[in-house]
C-alpha positions, 0 to 999 in steps of 0.5 A: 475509542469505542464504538460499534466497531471498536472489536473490528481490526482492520489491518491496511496495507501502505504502498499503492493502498494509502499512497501512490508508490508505484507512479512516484516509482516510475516517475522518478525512474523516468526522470533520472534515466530518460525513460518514458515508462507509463506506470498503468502499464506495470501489470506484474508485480514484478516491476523489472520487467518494465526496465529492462535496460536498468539493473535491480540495483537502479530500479530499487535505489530510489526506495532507500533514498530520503528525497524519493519519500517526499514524492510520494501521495496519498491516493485519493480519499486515503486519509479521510476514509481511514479517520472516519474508519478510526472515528467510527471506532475501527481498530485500524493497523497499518501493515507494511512489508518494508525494508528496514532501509527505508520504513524510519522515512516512509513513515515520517513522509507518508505516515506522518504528513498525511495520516498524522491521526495514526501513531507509529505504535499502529504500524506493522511491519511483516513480510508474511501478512497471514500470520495477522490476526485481523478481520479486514485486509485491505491490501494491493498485494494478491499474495498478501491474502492467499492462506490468511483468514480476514474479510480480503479487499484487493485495492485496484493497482494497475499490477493486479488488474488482470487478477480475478480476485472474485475467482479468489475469495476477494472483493475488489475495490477501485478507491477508497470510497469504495473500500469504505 
């Protein structure tokens, strides 16, 4: 579609930027360990330090399980703002760093549910975002934006909340009305 915006691309992360995996996360490790983890206190990027009595392997299994996509959400205002963003004429990628295992579901469970209105061939998958040539990230993943060279939107996570993205050359953005 052109538009005012249609030089614009505008590359958008997809875990706790469009969806809520990190609540999902937790509330499934809770519930099958009988843990009581409250996902705002994960502060780190690093989410094994907040179940210290489960091993990697338990943490992440959930990730390569199909019914563990069906729980998660779209935050709140995702979808509307990103098809105004596309009506408006933006070119909009979806940039994700995920595993092979477990992109063919988080696709057809996230993407495809709640953002019908973006086709897979939107969809990147890259471990290192900066090779991206882009000029807006929106993005939860502080390491997503250190070297790259786009406009830098850090979407509030509670594992980046004590980051100055300020200090760093980022705007930070609380929701999705705000991004917009």
């Amino acid at each position: 579609m052109d538009g005012k915006y249609s030089k614009i691309a505008l590359l958008v992360d997809m875990d706790d930027t469009i969806e809520d995996l990190l609540p999902a996360w937790v509330d499934w490790l809770n519930a099958a360990n009988r843990l009581h983890v409250d996902a705002e206190s994960i502060t780190d990027w690093n989410i094994t330090k907040f179940f210290p009595t489960l091993s990697e392997e338990d943490i992440y299994s959930p990730l390569v399980t199909d019914k563990f996509w069906q729980t998660v959400r779209p935050k709140p205002g995702a979808a509307t703002y990103l098809k105004k963003l596309v009506t408006d004429g933006f070119n909009l990628y979806i940039c994700t760093c995920s595993s092979y295992l477990t992109i063919r579901k988080k696709l057809d469970c996230v993407l495809g549910q709640y953002f019908p209105f973006i086709p897979y061939d939107r969809v990147i998958t890259i471990r290192d975002k900066q090779l991206l040539k882009g000029d807006i990230l929106v993005d939860d993943g502080v390491h997503n934006f250190i070297g790259g060279s786009y406009v830098k939107l850090l979407m509030t996570a509670p594992h980046n909340k004590l980051y100055d993205a300020e200090a760093n050359g980022m705007t930070r953005v609380d929701n999705w009305d705000e991004a917009y």
